[in-house]
N, C-alpha and C positions, 0 to 999 in steps of 0.2 A: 401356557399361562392364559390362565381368563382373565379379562377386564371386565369389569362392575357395567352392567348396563347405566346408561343415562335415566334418571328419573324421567315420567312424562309425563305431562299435561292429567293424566288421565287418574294416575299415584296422584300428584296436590289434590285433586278434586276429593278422591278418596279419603286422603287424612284431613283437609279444609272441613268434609261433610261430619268425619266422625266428631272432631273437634269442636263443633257448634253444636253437634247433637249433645256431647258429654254437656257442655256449660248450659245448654237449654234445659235437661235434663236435672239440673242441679240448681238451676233457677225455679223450677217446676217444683222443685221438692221442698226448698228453704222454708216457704209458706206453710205448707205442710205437717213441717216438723216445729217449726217456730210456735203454730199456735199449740202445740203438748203442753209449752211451759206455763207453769202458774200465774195468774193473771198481779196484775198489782193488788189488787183487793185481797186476794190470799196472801201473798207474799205479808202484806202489811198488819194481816192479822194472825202472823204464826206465831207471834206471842203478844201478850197483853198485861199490862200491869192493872191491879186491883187494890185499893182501898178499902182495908178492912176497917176501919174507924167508924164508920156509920151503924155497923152490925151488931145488937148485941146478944147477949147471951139469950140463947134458945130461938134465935134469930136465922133465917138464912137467906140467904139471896143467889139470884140466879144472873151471871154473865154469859156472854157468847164469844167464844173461842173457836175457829176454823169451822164456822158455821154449826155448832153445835153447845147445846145449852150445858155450863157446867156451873152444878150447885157448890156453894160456899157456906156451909153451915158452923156455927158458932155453937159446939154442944154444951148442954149442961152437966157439972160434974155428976147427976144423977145418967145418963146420958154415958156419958165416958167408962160407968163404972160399970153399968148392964154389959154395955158393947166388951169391956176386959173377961168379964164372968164369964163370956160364951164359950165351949170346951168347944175344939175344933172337930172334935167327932159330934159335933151335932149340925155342923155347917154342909150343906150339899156341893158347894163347889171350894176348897180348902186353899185356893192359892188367893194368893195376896190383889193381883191384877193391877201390881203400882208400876208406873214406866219407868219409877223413880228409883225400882229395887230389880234384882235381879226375877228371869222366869219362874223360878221355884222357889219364890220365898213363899212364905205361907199366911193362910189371913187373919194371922191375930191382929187385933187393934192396934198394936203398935206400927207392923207392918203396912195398915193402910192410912195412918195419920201422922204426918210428922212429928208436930206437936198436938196433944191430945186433943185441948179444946177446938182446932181447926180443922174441919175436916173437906174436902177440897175432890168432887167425884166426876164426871164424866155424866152428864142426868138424862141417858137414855137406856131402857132398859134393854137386856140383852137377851129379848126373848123377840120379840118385834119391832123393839125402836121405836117403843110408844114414851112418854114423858113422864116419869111417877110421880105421883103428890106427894109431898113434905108431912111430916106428923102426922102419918098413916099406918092403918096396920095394925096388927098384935104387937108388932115390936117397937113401935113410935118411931118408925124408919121412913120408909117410902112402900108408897102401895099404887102398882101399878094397876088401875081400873080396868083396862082393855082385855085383860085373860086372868085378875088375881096373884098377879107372882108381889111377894111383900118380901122388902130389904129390910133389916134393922139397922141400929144406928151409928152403925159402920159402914153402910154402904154394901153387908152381905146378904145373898140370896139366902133365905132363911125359908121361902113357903111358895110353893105355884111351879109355872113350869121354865119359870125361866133358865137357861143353864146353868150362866155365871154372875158374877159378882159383879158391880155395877167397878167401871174402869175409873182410875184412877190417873188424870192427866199428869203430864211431866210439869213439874211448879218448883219455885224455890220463893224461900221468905227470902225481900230486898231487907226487911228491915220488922220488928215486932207487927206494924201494923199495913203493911204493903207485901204483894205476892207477885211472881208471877210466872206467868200459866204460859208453857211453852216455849 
């Protein structure tokens, strides 16, 4: 029969040394990993309420949501009625690009506006992430000046080289004249 050696001096040292190591080691990293997380300033802007009340028809205005500019356009029922016309075999990039619908829905005008008159877009283009101008274009869409790519008035790439279709932030109407984005 063996009996179990007596621990010695030598063993505590050994588990004492790992054991400071492991909590140093964990103290070292907290820092580390702590600052990954989204700062308060993000956090406080992952959604935003808007007032649509000041905007009117053929009007649009531009807010900032997670650091990026997202137009709010108020179309005209002339406006409304081009953007339904468009056959979608004439569109280069066919899907909808709403966060609000599924990946394959497709981009007919209904698909990218909830309600018609509001149309509600992501305002950097998806060629460079330059900023398109408002009432621009062959299509009275957006015309991004930096390389030519023109959206019509749905927010679709209709000309240039951009890929896709200008993105469509996740939003819900609180109420007829309030949204909100995020």
């Amino acid at each position: 029969m063996t009996t179990a050696a007596e621990p010695t001096r030598r063993d505590f040292l050994y588990i004492a040394t790992g054991t400071v190591g492991a909590v140093g080691a964990a103290l070292l990293a907290w820092p580390l990993l702590d600052q990954m997380n989204p700062s308060a300033s993000v956090l406080a802007l992952s959604s935003i309420e808007v007032d649509l009340t000041p905007v009117q028809v053929g009007q649009q205005i531009t807010v900032m949501w997670r650091g990026k500019p997202v137009f709010v356009r108020r179309r005209t029922p002339k406006e409304i009625a081009e953007a339904k016309a468009v056959p979608l075999s004439d569109l280069p990039d066919q899907k909808a690009r709403n966060l609000n619908l599924p990946d394959d829905a497709l981009a007919t005008d209904a698909d990218r506006a909830t309600k018609p008159e509001w149309l509600i877009l992501v305002g950097i283009c998806t060629h460079l992430g330059c900023i398109p101008l408002a009432h621009q274009g062959n299509y009275d869409g957006w015309f991004c000046p930096c390389h030519g790519s023109q959206y019509d008035s749905s927010g679709r790439i209709r000309q240039g080289p951009a890929p896709a279709n200008l993105a469509l932030p996740p939003y819900a109407f609180l109420s007829d004249t309030k949204i909100q984005i995020g």
